[in-house]
Biotite code that builds the C-alpha atoms (Angstrom):
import biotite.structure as struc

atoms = struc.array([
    struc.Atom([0.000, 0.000, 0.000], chain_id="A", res_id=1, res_name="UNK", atom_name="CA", element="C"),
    struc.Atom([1.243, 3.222, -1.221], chain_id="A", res_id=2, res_name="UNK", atom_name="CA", element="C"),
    struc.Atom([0.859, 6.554, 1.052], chain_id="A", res_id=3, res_name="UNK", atom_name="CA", element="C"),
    struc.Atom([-1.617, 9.125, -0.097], chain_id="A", res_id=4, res_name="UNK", atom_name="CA", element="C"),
    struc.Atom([0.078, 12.436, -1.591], chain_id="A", res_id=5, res_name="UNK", atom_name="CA", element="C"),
    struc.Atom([-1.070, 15.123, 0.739], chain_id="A", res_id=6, res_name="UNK", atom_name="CA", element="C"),
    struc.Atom([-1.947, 18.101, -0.960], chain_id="A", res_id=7, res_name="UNK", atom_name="CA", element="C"),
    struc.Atom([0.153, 21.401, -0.631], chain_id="A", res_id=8, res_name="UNK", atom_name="CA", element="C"),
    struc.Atom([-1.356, 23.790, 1.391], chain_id="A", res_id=9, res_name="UNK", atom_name="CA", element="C"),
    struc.Atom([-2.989, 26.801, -0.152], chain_id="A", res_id=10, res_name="UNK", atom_name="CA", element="C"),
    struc.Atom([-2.070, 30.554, 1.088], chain_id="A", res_id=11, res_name="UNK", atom_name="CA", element="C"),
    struc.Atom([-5.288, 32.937, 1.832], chain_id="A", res_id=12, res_name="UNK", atom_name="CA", element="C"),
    struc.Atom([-4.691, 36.654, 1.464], chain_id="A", res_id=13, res_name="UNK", atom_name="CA", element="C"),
    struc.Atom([-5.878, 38.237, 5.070], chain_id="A", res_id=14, res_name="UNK", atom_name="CA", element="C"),
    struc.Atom([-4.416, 40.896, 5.812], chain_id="A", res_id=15, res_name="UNK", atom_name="CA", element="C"),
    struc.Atom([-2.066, 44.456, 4.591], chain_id="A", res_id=16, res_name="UNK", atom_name="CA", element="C"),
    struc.Atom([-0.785, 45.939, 7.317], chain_id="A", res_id=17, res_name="UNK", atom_name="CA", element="C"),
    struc.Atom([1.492, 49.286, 7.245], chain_id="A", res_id=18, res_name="UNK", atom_name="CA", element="C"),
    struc.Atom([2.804, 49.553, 10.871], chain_id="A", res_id=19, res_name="UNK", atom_name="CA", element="C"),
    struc.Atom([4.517, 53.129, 11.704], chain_id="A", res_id=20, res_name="UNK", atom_name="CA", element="C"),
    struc.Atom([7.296, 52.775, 14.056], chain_id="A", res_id=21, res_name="UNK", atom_name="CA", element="C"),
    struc.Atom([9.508, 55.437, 16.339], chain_id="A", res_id=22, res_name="UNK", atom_name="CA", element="C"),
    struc.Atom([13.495, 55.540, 17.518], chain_id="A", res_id=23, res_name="UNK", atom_name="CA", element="C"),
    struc.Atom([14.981, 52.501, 18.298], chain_id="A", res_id=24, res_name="UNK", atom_name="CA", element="C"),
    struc.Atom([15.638, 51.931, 22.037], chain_id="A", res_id=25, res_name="UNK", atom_name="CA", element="C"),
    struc.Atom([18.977, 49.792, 21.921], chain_id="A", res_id=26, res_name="UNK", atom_name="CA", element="C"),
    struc.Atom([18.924, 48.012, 25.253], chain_id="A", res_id=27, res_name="UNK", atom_name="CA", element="C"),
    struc.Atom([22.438, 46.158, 25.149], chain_id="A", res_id=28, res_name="UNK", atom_name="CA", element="C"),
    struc.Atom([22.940, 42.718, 25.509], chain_id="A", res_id=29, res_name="UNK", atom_name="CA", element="C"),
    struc.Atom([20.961, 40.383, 27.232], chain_id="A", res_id=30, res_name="UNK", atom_name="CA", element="C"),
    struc.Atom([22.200, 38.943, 30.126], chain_id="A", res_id=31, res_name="UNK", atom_name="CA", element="C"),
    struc.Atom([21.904, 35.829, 31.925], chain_id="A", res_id=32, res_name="UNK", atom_name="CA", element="C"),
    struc.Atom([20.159, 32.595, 31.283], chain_id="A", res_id=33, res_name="UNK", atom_name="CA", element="C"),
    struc.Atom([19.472, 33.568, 27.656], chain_id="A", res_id=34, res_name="UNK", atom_name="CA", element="C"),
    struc.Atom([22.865, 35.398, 26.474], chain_id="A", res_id=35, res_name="UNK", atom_name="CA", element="C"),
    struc.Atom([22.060, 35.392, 23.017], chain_id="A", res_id=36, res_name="UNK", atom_name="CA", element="C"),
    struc.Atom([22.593, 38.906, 21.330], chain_id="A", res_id=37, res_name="UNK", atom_name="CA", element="C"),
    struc.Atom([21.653, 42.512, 21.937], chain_id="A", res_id=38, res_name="UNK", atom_name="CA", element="C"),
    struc.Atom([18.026, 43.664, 22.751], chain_id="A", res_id=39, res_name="UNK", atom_name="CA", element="C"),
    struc.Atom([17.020, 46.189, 20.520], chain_id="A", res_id=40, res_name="UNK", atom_name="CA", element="C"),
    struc.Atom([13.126, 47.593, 21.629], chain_id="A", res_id=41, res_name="UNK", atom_name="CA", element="C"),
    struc.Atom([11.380, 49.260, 18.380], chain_id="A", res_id=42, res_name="UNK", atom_name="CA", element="C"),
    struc.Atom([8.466, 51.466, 19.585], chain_id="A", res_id=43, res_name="UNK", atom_name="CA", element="C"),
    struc.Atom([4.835, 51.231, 17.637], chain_id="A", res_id=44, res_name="UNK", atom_name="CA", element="C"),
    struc.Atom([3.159, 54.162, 16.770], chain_id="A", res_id=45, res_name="UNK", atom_name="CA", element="C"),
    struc.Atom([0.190, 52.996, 14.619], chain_id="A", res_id=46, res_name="UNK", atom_name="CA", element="C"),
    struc.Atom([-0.545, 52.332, 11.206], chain_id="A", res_id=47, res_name="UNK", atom_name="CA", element="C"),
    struc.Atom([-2.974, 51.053, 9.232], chain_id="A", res_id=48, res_name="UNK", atom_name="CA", element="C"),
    struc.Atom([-5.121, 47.451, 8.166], chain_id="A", res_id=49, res_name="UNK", atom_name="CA", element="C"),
    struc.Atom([-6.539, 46.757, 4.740], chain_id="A", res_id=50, res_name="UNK", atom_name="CA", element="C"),
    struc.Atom([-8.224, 43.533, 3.280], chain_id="A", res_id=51, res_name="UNK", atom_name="CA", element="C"),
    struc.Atom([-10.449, 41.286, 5.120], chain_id="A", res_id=52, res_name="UNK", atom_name="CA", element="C"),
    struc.Atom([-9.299, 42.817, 8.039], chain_id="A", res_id=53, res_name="UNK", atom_name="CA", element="C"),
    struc.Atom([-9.933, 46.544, 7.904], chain_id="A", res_id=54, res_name="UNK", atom_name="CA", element="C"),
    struc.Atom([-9.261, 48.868, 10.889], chain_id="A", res_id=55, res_name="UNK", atom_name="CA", element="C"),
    struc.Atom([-5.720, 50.477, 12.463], chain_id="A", res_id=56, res_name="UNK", atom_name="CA", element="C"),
    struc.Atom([-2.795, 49.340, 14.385], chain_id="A", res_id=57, res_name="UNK", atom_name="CA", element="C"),
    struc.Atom([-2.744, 50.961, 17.396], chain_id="A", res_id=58, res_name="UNK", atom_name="CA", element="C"),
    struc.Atom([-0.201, 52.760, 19.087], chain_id="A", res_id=59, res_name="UNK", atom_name="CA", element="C"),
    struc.Atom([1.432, 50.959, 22.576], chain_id="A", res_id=60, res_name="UNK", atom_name="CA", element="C"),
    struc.Atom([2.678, 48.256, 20.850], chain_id="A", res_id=61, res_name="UNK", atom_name="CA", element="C"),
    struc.Atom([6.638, 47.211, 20.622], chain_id="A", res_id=62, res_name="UNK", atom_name="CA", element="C"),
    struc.Atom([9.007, 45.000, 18.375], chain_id="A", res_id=63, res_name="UNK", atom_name="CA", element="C"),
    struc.Atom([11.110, 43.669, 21.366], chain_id="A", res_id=64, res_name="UNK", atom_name="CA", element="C"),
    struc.Atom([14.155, 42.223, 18.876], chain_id="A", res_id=65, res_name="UNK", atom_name="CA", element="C"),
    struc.Atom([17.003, 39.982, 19.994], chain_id="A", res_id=66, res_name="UNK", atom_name="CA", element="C"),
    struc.Atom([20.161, 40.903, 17.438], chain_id="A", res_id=67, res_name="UNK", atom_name="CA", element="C"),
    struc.Atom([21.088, 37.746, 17.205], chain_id="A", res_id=68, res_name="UNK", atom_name="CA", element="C"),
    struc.Atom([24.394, 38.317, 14.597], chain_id="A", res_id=69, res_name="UNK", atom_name="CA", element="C"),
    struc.Atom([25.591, 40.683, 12.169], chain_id="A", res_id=70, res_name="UNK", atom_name="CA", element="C"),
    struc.Atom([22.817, 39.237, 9.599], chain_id="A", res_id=71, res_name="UNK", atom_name="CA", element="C"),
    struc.Atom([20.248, 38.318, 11.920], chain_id="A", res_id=72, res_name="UNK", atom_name="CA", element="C"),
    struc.Atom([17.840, 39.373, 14.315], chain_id="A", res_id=73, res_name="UNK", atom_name="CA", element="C"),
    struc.Atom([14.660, 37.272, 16.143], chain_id="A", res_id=74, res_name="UNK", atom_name="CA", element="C"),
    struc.Atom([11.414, 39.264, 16.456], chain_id="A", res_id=75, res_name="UNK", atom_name="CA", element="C"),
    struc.Atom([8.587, 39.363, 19.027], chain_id="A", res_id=76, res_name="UNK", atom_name="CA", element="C"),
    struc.Atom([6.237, 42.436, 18.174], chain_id="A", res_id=77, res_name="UNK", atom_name="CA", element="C"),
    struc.Atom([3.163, 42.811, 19.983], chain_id="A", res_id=78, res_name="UNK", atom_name="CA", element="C"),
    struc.Atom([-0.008, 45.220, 19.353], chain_id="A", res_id=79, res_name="UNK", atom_name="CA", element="C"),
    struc.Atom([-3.389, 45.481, 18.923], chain_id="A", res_id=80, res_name="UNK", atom_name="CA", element="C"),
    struc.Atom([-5.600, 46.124, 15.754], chain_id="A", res_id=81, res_name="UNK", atom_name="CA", element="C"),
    struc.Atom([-8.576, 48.230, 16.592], chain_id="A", res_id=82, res_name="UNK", atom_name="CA", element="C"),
    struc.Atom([-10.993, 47.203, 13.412], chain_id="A", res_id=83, res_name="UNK", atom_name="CA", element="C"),
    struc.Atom([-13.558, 49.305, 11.833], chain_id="A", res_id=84, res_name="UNK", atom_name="CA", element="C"),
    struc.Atom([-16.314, 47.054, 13.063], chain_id="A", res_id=85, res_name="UNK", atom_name="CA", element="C"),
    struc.Atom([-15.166, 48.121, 16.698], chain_id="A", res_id=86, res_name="UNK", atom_name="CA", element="C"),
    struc.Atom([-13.616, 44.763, 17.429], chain_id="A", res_id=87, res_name="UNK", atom_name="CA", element="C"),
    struc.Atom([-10.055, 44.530, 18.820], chain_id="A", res_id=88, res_name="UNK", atom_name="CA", element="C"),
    struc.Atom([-7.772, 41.790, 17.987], chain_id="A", res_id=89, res_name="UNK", atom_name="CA", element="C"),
    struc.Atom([-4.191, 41.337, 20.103], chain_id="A", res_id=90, res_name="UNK", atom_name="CA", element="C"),
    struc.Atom([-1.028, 40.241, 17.573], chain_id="A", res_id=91, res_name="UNK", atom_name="CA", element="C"),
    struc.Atom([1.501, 38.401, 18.529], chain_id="A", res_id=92, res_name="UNK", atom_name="CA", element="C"),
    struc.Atom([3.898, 38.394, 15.953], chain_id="A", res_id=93, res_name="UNK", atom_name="CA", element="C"),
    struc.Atom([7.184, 36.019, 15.552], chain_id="A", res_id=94, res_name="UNK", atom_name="CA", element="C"),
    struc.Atom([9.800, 36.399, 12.751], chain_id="A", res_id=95, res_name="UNK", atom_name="CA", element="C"),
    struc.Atom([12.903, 36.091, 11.441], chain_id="A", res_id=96, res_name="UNK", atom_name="CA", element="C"),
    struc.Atom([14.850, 38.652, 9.561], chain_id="A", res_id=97, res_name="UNK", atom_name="CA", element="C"),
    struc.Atom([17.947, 38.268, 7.689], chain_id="A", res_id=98, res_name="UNK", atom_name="CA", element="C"),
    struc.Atom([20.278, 39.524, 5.116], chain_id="A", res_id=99, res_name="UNK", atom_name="CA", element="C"),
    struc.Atom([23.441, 40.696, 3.563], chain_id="A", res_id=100, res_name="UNK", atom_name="CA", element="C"),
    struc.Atom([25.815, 42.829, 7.080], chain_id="A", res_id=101, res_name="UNK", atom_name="CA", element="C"),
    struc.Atom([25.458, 45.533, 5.002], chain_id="A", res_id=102, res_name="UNK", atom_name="CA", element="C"),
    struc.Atom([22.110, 45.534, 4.342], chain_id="A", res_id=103, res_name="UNK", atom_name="CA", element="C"),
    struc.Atom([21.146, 44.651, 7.835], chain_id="A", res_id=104, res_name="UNK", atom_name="CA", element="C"),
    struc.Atom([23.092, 47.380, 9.095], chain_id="A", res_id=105, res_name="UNK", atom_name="CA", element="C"),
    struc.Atom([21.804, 49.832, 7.207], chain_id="A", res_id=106, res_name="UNK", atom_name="CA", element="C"),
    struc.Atom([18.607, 48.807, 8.097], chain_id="A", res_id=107, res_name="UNK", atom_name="CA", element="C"),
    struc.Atom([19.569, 49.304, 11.775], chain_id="A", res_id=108, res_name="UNK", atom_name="CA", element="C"),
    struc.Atom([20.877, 53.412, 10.499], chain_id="A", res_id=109, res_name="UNK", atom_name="CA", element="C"),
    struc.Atom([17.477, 53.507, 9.737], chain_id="A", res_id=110, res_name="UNK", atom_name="CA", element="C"),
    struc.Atom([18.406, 53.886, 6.003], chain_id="A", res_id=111, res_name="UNK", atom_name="CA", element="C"),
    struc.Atom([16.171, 52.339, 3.395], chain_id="A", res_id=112, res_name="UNK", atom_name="CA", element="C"),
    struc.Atom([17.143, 49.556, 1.664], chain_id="A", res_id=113, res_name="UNK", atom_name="CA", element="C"),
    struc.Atom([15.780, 47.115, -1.239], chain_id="A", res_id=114, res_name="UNK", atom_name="CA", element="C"),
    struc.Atom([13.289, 44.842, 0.691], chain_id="A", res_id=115, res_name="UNK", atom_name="CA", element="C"),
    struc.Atom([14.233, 42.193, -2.183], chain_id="A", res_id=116, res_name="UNK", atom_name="CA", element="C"),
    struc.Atom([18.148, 41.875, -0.497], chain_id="A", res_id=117, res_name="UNK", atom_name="CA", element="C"),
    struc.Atom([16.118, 40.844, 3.336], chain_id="A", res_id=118, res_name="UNK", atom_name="CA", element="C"),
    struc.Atom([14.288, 37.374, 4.180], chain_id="A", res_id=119, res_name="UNK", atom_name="CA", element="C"),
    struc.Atom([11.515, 39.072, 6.556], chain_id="A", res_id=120, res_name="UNK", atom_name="CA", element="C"),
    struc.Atom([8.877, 36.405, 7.201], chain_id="A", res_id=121, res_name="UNK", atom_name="CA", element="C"),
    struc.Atom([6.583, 35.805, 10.475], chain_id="A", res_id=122, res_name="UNK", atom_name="CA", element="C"),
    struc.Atom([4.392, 33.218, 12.284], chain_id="A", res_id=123, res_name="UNK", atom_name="CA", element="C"),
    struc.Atom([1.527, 35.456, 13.733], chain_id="A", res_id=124, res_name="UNK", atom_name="CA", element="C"),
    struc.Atom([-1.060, 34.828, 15.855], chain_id="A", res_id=125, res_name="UNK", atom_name="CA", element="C"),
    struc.Atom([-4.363, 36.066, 17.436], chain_id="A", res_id=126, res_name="UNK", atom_name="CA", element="C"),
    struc.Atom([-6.202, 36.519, 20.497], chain_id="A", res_id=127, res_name="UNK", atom_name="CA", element="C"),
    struc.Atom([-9.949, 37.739, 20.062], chain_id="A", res_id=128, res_name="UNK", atom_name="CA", element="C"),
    struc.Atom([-13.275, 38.322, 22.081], chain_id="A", res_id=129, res_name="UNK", atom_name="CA", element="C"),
    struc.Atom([-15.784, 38.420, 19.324], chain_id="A", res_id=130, res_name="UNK", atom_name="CA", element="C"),
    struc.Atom([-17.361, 35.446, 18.334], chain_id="A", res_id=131, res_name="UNK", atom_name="CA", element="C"),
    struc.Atom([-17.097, 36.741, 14.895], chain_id="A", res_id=132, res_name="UNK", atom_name="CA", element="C"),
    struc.Atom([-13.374, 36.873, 14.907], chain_id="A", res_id=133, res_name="UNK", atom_name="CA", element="C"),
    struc.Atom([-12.900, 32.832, 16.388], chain_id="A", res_id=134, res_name="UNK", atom_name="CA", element="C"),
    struc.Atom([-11.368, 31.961, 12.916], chain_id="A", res_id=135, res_name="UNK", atom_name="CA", element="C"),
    struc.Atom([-8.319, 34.044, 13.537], chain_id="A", res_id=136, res_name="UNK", atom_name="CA", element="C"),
    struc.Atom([-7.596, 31.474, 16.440], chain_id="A", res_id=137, res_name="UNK", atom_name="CA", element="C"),
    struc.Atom([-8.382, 28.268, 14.558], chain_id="A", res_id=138, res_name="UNK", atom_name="CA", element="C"),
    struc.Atom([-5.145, 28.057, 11.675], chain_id="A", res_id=139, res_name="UNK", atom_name="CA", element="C"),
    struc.Atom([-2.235, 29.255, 11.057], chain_id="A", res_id=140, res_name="UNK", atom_name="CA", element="C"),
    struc.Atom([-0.837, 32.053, 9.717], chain_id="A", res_id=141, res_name="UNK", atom_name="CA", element="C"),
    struc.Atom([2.520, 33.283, 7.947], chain_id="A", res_id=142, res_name="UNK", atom_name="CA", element="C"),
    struc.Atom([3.525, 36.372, 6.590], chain_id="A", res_id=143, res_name="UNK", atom_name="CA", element="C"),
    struc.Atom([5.880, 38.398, 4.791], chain_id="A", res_id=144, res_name="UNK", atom_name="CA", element="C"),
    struc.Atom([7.631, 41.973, 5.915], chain_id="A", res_id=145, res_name="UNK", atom_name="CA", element="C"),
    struc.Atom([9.380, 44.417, 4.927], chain_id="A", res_id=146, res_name="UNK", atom_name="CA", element="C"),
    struc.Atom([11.295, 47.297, 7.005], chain_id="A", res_id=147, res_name="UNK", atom_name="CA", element="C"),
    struc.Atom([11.846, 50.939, 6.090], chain_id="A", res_id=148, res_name="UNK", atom_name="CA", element="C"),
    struc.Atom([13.306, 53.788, 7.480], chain_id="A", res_id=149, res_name="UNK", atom_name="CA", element="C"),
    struc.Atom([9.011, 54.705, 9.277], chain_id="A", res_id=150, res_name="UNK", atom_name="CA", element="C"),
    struc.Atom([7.037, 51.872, 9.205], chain_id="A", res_id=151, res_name="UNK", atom_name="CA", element="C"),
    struc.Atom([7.274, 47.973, 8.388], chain_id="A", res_id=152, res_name="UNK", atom_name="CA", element="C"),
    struc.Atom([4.770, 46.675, 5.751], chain_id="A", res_id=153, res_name="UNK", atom_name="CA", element="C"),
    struc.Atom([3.414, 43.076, 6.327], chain_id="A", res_id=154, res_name="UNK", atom_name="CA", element="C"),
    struc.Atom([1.326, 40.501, 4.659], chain_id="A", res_id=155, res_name="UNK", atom_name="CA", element="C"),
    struc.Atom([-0.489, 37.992, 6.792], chain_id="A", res_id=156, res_name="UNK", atom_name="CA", element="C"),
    struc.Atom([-1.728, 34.363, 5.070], chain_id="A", res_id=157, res_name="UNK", atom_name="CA", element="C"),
    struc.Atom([-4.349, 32.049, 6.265], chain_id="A", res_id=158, res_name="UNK", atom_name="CA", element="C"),
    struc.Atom([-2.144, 28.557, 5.661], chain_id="A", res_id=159, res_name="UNK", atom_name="CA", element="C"),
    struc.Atom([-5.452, 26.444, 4.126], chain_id="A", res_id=160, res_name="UNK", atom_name="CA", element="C"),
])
């Protein structure tokens, strides 16, 4: 008996989110138990939701990052969306971003740079009190990103 071929998973366009950021707060290296890199905290300031999500990021939120190496850094940003239909919805937001020294540190100068030359992609996930909302909490999700100089653009997927 042969195994079945499972089929590939199919990618479901959610969300478009445009997140303004502020200054970087570069809290030097972590110390301790988990002596991994440098903590770098990236304030959130707002920003904006489009697709079948529609509403705003609001502001209160933070990227806490963990440079983890000249080319990479581990992310944990969380926020909340406040969407047009008055619901709120809390992000957690893992990912992984990596790239070229150069690249990364201009990136960290806060100079823009070619979002093609940086791997940027996240596992995020949701918590919700409307009923309406439960599917956010029943898949998973990926995303892409992309950093500039004001705000980080991301695309979240429904994994089908």
């Amino acid at each position: 008996m042969t195994d079945p071929i499972l089929a590939t998973p199919l990618l479901e366009p959610v969300a478009q989110l445009t997140v303004t950021v502020g200054a970087p707060v570069e809290a030097g290296a972590v110390t301790g138990v988990e002596t991994r890199g440098q903590r770098r905290i990236i304030p959130i300031t707002g920003g904006s939701v489009r697709g079948r999500l529609q509403g705003r990021v609001q502001a209160g939120g933070a990227d806490f990052q963990i440079i983890v190496s000249p080319t990479m850094a581990v992310l944990d940003a969380r926020y909340v969306l406040a969407l047009d239909s008055g619901e709120h919805v809390y992000v957690q937001n893992h990912a992984l971003r990596r790239g070229p020294a150069e690249a990364i540190a201009r990136l960290a100068r806060g100079e823009p740079v070619d979002p093609a030359a940086i791997y940027f992609r996240c596992v995020p996930r949701f918590e919700v009190s409307s009923p309406a909302l439960g599917w956010l909490t029943e898949s998973i999700f990926i995303g892409t990103g992309a950093r500039f100089p004001d705000r980080v653009e991301l695309a979240f997927f429904r994994v089908g």
